[in-house]
C-alpha positions as CSV (number, residue, x, y, z in Angstrom):
1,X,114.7,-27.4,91.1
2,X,116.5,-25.0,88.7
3,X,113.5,-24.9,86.4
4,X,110.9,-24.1,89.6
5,X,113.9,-21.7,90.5
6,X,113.3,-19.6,87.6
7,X,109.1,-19.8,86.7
8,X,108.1,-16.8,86.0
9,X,105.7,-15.4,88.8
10,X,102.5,-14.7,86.9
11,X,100.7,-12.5,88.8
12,X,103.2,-10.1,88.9
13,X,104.1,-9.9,85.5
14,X,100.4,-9.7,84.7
15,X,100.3,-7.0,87.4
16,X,103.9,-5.5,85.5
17,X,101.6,-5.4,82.1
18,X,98.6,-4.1,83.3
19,X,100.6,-1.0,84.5
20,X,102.8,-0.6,80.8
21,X,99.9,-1.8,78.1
22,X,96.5,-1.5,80.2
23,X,94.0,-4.4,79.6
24,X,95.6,-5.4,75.8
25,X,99.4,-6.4,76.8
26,X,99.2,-8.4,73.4
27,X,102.4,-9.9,72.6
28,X,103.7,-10.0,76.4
29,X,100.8,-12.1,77.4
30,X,100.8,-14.2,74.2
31,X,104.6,-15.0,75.3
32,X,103.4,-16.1,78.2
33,X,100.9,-17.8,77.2
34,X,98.2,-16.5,79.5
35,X,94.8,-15.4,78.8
36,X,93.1,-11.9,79.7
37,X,90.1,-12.8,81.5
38,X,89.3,-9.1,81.2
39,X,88.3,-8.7,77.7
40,X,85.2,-8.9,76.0
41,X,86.3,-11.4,73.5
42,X,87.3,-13.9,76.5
43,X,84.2,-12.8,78.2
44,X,81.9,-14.3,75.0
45,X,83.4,-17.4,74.2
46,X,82.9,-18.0,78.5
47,X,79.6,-16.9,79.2
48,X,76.3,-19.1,79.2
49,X,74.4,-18.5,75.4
50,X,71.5,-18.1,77.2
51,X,72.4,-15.2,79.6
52,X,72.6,-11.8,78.4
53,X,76.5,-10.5,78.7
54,X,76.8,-8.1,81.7
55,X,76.7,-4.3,80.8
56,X,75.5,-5.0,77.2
57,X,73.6,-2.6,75.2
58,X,71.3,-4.0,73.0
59,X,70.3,-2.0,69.6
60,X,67.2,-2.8,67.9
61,X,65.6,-2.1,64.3
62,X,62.9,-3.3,62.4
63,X,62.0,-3.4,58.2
64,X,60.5,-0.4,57.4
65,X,58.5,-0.3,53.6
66,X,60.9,0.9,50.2
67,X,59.8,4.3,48.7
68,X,61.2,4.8,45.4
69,X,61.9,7.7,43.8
70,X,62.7,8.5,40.0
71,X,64.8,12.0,39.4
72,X,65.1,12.8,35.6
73,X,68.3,14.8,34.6
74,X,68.5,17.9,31.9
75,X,71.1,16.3,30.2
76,X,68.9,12.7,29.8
77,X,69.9,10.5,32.8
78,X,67.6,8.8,35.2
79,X,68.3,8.1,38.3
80,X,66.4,5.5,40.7
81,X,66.2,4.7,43.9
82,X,65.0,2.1,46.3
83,X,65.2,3.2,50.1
84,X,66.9,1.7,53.2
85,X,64.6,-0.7,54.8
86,X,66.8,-2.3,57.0
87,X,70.5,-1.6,57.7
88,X,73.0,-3.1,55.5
89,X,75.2,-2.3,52.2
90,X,73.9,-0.3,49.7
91,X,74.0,-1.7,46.2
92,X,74.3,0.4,43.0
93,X,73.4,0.0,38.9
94,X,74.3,1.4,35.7
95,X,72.2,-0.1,32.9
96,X,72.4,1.2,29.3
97,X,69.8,-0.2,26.7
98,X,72.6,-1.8,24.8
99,X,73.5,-5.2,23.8
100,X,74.3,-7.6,21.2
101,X,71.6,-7.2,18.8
102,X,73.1,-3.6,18.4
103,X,76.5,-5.2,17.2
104,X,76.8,-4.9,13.5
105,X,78.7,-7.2,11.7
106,X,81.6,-4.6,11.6
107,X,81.4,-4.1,15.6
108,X,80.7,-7.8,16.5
109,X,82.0,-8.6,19.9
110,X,81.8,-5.1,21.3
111,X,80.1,-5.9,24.2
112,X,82.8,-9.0,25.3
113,X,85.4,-6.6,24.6
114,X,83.7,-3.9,26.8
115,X,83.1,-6.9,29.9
116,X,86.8,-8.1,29.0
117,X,88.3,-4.5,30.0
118,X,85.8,-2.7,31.7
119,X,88.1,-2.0,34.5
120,X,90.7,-0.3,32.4
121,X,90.2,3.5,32.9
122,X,92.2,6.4,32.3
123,X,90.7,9.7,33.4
124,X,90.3,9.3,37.0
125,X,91.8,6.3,38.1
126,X,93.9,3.1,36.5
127,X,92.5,-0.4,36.7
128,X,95.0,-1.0,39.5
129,X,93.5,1.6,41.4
130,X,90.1,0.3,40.9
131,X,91.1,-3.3,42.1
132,X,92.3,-1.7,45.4
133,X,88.9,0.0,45.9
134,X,86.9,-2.7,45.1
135,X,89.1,-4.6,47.5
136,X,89.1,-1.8,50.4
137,X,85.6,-1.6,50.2
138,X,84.5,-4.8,50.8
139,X,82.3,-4.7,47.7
140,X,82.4,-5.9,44.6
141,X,82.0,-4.3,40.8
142,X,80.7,-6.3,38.4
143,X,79.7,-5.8,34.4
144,X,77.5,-8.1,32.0
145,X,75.1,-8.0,29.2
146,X,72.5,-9.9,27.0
147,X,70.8,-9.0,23.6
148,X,69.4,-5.6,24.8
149,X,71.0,-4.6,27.7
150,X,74.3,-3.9,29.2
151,X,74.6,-3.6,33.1
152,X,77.5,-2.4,35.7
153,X,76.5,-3.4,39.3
154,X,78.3,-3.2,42.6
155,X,77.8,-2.9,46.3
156,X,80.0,-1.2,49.4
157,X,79.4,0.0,52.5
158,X,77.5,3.5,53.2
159,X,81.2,5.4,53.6
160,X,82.6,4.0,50.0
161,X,79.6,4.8,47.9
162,X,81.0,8.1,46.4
163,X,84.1,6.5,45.2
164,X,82.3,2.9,44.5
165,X,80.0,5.5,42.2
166,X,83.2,7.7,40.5
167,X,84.5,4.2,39.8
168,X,80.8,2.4,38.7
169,X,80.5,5.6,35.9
170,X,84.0,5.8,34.7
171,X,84.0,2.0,34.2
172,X,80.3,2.5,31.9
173,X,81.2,5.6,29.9
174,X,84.8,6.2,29.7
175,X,86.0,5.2,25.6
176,X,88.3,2.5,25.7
177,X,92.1,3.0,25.1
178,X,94.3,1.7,22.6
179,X,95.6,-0.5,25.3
180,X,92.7,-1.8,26.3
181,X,91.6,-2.6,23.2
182,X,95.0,-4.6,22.4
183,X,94.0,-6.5,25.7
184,X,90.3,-7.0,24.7
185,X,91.1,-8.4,21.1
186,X,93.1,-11.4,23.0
187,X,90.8,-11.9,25.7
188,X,88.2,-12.2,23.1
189,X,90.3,-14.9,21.6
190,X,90.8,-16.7,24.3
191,X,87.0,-16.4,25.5
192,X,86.6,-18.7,22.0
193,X,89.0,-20.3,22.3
194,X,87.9,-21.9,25.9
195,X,84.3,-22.1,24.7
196,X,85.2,-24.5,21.7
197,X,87.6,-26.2,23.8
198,X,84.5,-26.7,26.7
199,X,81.8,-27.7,23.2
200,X,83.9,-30.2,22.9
201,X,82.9,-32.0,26.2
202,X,78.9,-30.4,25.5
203,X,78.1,-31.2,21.9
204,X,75.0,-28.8,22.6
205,X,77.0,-26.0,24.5
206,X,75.7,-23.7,21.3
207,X,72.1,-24.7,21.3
208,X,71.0,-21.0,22.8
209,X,73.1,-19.3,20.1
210,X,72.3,-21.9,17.1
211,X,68.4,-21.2,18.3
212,X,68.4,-17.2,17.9
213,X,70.5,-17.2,14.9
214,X,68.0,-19.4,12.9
215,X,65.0,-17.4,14.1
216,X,66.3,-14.3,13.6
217,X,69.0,-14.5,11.2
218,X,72.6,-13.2,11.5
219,X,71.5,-9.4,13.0
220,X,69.8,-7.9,15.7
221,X,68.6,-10.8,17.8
222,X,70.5,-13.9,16.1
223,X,74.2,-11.9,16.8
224,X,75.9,-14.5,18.8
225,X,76.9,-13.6,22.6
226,X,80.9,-13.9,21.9
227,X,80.8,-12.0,18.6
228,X,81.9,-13.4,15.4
229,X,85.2,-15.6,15.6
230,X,86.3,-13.9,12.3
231,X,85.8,-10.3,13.6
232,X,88.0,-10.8,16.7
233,X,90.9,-8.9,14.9
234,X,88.6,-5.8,13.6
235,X,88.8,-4.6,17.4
236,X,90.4,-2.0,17.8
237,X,90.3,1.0,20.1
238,X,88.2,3.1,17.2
239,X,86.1,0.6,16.7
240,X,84.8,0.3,20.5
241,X,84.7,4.0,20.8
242,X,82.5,4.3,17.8
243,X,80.3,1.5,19.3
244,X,79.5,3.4,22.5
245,X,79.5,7.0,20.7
246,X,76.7,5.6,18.4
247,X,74.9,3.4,21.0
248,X,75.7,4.8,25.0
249,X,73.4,8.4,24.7
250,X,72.3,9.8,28.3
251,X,68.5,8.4,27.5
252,X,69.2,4.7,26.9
253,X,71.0,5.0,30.9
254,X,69.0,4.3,33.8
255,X,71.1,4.6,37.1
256,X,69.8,2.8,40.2
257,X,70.7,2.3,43.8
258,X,69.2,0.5,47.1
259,X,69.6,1.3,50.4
260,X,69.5,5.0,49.7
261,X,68.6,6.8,52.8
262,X,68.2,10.1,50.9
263,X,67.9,10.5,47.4
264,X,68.2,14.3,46.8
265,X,71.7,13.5,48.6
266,X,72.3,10.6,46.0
267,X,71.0,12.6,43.1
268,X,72.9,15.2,43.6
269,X,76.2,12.6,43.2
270,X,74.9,11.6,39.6
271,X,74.9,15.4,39.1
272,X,78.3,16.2,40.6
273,X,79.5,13.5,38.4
274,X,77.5,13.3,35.3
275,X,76.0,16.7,35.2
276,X,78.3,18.3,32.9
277,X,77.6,15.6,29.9
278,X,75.3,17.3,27.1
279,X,72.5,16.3,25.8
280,X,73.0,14.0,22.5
281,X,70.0,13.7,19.9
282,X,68.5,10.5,20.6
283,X,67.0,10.4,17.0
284,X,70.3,9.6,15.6
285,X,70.0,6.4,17.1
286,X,67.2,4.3,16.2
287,X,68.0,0.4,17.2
288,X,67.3,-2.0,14.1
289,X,63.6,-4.0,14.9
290,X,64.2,-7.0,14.6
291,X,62.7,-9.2,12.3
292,X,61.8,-13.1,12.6
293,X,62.1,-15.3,10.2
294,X,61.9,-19.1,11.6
295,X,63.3,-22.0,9.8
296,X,65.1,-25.3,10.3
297,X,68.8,-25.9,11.0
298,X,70.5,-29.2,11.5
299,X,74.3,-30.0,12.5
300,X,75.2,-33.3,13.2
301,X,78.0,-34.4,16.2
302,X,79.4,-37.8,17.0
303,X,77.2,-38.3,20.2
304,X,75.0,-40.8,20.8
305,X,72.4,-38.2,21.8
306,X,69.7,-35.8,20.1
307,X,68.6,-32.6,20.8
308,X,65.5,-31.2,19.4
309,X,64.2,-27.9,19.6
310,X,61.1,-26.6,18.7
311,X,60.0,-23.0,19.3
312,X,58.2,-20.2,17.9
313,X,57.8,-16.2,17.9
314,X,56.2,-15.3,21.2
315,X,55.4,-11.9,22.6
316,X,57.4,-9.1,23.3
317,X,58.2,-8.2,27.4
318,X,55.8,-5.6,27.5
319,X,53.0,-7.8,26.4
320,X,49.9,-8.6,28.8
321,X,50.9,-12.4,27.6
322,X,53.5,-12.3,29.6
323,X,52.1,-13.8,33.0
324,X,50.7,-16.3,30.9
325,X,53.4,-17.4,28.9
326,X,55.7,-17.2,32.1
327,X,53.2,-19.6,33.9
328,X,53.5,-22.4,31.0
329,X,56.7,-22.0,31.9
330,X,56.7,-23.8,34.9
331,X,54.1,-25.8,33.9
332,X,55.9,-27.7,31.2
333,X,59.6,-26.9,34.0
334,X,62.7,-28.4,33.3
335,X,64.1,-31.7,34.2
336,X,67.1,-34.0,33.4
337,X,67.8,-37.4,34.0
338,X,69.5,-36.5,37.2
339,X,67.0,-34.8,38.5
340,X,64.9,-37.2,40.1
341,X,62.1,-35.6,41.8
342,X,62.6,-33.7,44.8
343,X,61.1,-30.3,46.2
344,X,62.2,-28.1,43.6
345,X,63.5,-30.3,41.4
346,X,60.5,-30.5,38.9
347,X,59.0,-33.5,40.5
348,X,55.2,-32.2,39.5
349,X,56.3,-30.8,35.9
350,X,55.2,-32.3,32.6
351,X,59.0,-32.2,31.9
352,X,59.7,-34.9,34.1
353,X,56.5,-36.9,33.7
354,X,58.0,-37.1,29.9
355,X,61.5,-38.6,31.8
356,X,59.6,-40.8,33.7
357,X,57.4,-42.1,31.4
358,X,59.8,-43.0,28.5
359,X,63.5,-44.3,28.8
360,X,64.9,-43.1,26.2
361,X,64.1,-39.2,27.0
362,X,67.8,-38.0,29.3
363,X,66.0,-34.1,29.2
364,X,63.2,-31.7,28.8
365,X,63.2,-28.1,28.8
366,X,61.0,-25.2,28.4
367,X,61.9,-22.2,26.5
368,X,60.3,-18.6,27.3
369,X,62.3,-15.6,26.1
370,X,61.2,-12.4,25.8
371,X,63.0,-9.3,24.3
372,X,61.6,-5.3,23.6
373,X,60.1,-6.2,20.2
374,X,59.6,-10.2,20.0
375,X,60.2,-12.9,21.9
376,X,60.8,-17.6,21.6
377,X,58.3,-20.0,23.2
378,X,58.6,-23.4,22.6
379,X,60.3,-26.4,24.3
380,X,64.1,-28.1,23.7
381,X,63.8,-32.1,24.2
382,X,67.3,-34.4,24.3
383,X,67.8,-38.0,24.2
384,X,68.6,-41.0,22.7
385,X,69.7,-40.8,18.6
386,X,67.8,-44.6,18.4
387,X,64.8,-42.6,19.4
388,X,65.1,-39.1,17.6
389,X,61.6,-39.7,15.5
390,X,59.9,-40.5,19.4
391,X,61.6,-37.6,20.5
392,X,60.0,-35.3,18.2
393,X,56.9,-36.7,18.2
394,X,56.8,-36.7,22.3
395,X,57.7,-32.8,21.8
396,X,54.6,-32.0,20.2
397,X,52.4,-34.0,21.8
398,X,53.2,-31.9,24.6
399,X,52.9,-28.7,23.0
400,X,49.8,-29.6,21.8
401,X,48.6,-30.1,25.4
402,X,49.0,-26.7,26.2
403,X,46.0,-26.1,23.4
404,X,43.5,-28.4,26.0
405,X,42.2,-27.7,29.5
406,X,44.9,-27.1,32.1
407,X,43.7,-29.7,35.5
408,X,43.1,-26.6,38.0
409,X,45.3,-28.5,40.6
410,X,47.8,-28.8,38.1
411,X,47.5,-25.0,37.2
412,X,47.7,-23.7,40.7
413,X,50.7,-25.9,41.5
414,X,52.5,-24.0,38.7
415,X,51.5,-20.3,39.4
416,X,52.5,-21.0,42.8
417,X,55.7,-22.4,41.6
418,X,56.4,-19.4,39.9
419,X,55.0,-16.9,41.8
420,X,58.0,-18.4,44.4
421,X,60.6,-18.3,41.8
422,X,60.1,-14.4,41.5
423,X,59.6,-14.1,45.7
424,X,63.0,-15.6,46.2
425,X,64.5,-13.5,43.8
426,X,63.0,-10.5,45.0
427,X,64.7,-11.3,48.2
428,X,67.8,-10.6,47.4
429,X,69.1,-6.7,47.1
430,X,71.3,-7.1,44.2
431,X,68.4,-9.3,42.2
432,X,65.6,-7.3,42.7
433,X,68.1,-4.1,41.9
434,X,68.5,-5.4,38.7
435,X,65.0,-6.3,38.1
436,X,63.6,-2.8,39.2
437,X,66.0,-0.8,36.8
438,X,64.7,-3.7,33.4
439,X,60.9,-3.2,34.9
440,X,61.5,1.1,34.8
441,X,63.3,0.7,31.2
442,X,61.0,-1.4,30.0
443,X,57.6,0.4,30.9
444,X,58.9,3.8,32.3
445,X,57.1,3.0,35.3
446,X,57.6,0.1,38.5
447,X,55.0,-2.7,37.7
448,X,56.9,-5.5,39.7
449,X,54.8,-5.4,42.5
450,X,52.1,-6.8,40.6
451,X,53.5,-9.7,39.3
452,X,52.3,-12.2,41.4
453,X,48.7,-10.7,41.1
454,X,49.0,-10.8,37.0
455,X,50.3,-14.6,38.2
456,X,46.7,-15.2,39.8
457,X,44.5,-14.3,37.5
458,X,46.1,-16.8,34.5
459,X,43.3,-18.9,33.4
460,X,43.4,-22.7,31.9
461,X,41.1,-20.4,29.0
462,X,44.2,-18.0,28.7
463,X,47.0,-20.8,28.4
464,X,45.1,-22.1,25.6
465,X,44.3,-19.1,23.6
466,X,48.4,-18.3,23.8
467,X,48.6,-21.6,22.6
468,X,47.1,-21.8,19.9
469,X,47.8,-18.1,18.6
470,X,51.9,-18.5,19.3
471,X,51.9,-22.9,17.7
472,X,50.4,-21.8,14.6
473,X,53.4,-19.1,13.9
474,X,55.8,-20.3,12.3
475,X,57.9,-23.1,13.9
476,X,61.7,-22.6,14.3
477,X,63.5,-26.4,14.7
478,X,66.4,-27.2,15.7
479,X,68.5,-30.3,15.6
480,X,71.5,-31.4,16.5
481,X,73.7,-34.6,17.8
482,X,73.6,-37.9,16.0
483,X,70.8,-39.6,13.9
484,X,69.7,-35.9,12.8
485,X,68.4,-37.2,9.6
486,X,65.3,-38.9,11.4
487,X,63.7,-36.1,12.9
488,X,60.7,-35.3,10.7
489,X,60.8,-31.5,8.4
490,X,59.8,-28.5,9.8
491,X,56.9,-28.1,7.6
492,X,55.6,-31.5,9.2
493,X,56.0,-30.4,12.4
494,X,53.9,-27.4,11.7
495,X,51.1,-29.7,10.1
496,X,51.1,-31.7,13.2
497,X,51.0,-28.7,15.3
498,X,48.5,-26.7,13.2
């Protein structure tokens, strides 16, 4: 009776809060434990999915098509953009035409050491600074590079672009402190460190490095990704501010953005903010062509497995070969011996006809790599050591198929596997983004939207004559796991080929 005695009457402390706090009493009511029938929120998670809510206004929009627009500074820059086609965050680039083949092998791991500290600034913020702006904003700021190119990326919403953008060029151009390079010279360490520790679990974790460095030598193309383990302690904050001076000018930066509603507006922020920067003499700076030299390199491992691969000096990105070569692609596909058919898995690919035909094959991959002034096509075949002689001989029994009439139902399956490959990447803002701003550097103009067009017209006539002009280069091999020794010579393999 006590417990009735003292109940709280709920109506009138509902009507008691309703009077103090409105319709949001917040803790009172939580206290209480009683809901607010009043609020939208309750009003949601009550009404029938099917009925419109009571006194809701509906806003509509539809895709609209991208213009682009290119804006070329005094001082060298280019700016980019893609424009708003539906609402949403806008995304933003800063892509400099550096990379690791312009490492020397003074300034070898520049480029890690640049990724390992790129949020260390000085001038207009601190890298704490730039963590809580990344954070506020929602975004995100990322930084990565490959042979030829170097590229800072991030998104926000609409309201944080001018500080997302302060941030995105301070992080790209400002010279590295003595600090940061102290940090960058043990992150470097420590970025070997965990890769040799991870080889030791892959014993062909360093097949993409191994390959370039025996095409191309120990320069330009064949620098390795991480730098050179024995240069880790030549870093130092004059030697990364020496690397961008000589190699980060206004005309190797292209600076792109999507979702752009107005690009004078956003133009006029690369001016505010980049504007003052002079001029430098681009002639000063001539990248090193590279030069390809093939060969044959062997390193044995205590696995039971073999890895063999065979490939050969292609053409360059700019090349008309390239929808060809890029079709072959997915006509020879990947697969592994986990990859048991499946939509998308390479059920239809010669790659996994080879697994499925022969036991002793684990893997099959194609290789197609193209850089500004050369580029690797060939194939990378792994399996059992027993079988390394089969292996090889499988390998070029496939390349040599390439040489012979492509089945057209077979040749249509693959263009349309590619052409959905690009599609689906195209999809995505921050993907396309990216491939827009290496599209512009590499022809000065936006070719992309042809790309499934150049896909069509690929011939079985146009696979063969790339063929047999790229397999009668000459062949770079490599081999590596256990039972090494029975893979035939290089010279051959280019007799079989040739």
């Amino acid at each position: 009776m006590l417990s009735k005695a003292i109940r709280p009457n709920k109506n009138l402390i509902s009507l008691a809060m309703r009077r103090m706090y409105g319709n949001d009493p917040g803790l009172l009511r939580r206290t209480f434990n009683m809901v607010d029938k009043s609020t939208t929120a309750y009003q949601v998670n009550t009404s029938d999915p099917m009925q419109p809510l009571p006194n809701l206004k509906i806003t509509e929009t539809s895709d609209v098509p991208r213009e682009y627009n290119v804006t070329n500074l005094t001082n060298g820059f280019t700016v980019l953009t893609e424009s708003q086609s539906f609402p949403g965050t806008v995304h933003m680039g800063f892509m400099t035409d550096v990379g690791t083949r312009d490492e020397t092998s003074e300034t070898s791991g520049a480029c890690l050491a640049l990724k390992n500290t790129y949020l260390k600034t000085l001038k207009h913020t601190n890298e704490t600074v730039n963590y809580g702006m990344i954070q506020m904003s929602g975004g995100a700021m990322t930084m990565d590079y490959d042979e030829e190119t170097t590229y800072f990326k991030g998104h926000c919403l609409e309201y944080d672009v001018i500080d997302m953008f302060q941030m995105m060029v301070d992080v790209a151009l400002e010279p590295r402190s003595a600090l940061a390079a102290n940090v960058a010279r043990s992150k470097n360490q420590k970025s070997h460190d965990l890769f040799n520790h991870l080889a030791k679990f892959d014993p062909f974790a360093q097949q993409q490095d191994l390959l370039k460095r025996t095409a191309y030598g120990y320069n330009t193309l064949g620098m390795p990704r991480l730098g050179l383990a024995n240069n880790i302690d030549n870093i130092d904050a004059r030697m990364m501010q020496q690397f961008m001076m000589d190699n980060i000018t206004p005309q190797k930066c292209l600076i792109v953005a999507s979702g752009i509603k107005n690009h004078k507006e956003y133009v006029d922020l690369v001016k505010e903010r980049l504007g003052d920067m002079l001029p430098v003499p681009e002639q000063n700076y001539q990248r090193t062509a590279s030069e390809y030299i093939g060969g044959e390199y062997r390193a044995w491992s205590e696995t039971p497995a073999t890895n063999i691969t065979l490939a050969f000096e292609a053409s360059p990105t700019s090349s008309a070969d390239q929808a060809t070569q890029f079709v072959m692609q997915h006509l020879l596909g990947t697969a592994t011996g986990y990859s048991a058919g499946g939509p998308g898995k390479g059920m239809h690919c010669r790659a996994m006809n080879l697994l499925g035909r022969h036991s002793y094959i684990d893997g099959a991959s194609t290789i197609n790599t193209a850089f500004s002034d050369s580029g690797l096509l060939g194939m990378s075949i792994e399996g059992a050591g027993s079988h390394s002689q089969d292996l090889m001989g499988r390998l070029v029994d496939e390349l040599n198929e390439l040489k012979t009439t492509i089945d057209e139902v077979e040749l249509n399956r693959a263009k349309n596997c590619a052409k959905m490959s690009i599609l689906q990447a195209m999809e995505r803002s921050e993907s396309r983004l990216e491939e827009i701003a290496r599209n512009f550097m590499t022809f000065g103009d936006l070719t992309f939207h042809q790309y499934c067009e150049k896909i069509d017209a690929v011939t079985s006539a146009d696979i063969n004559g790339v063929a047999n002009k790229v397999f009668s280069g000459k062949p770079t091999l490599l081999v590596t796991g256990g039972a090494i020794n029975l893979v035939p010579a290089v010279t051959d393999v280019a007799r079989q080929l040739h």
